[in-house]
N, C-alpha and C positions, 0 to 999 in steps of 0.2 A: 193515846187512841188514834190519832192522826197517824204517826208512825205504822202501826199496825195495817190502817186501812191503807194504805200507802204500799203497805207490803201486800198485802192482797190484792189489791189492783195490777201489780206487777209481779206476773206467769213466771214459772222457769226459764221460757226461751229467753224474755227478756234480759232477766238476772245473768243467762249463759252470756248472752250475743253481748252485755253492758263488760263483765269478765273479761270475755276474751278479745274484745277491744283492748280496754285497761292493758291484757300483757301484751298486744302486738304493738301499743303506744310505747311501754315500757323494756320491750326488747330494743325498738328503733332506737329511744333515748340512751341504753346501754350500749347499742352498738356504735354509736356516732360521738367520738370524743367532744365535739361543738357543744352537742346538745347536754352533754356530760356539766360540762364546764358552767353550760346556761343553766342548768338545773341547777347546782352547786348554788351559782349566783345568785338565784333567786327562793334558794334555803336558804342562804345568809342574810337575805336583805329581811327575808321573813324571821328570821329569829331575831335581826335588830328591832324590831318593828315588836317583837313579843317584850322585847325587856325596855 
């Protein structure tokens, strides 16, 4: 139920503007080997941390 209302408090534009944030984070991240690498790194420490 929470979910639900949750989603209905939040409009399309929201959902848009929250999206296309997400891929302009996730272009810079692919575009920039560092951030590549950082990201890698901090999957790996997360799936140590899962097992």
């Amino acid at each position: 139920a929470c979910s639900v209302n949750t989603a209905e408090r939040l409009g399309r534009n929201e959902v848009n503007i929250v999206v296309s944030v997400y891929s302009v984070v996730n272009i810079l991240i692919y575009n920039n080997s560092y951030l590549i690498m950082l990201k890698s790194l901090i999957d790996n420490l997360g799936m140590l941390m899962l097992i």
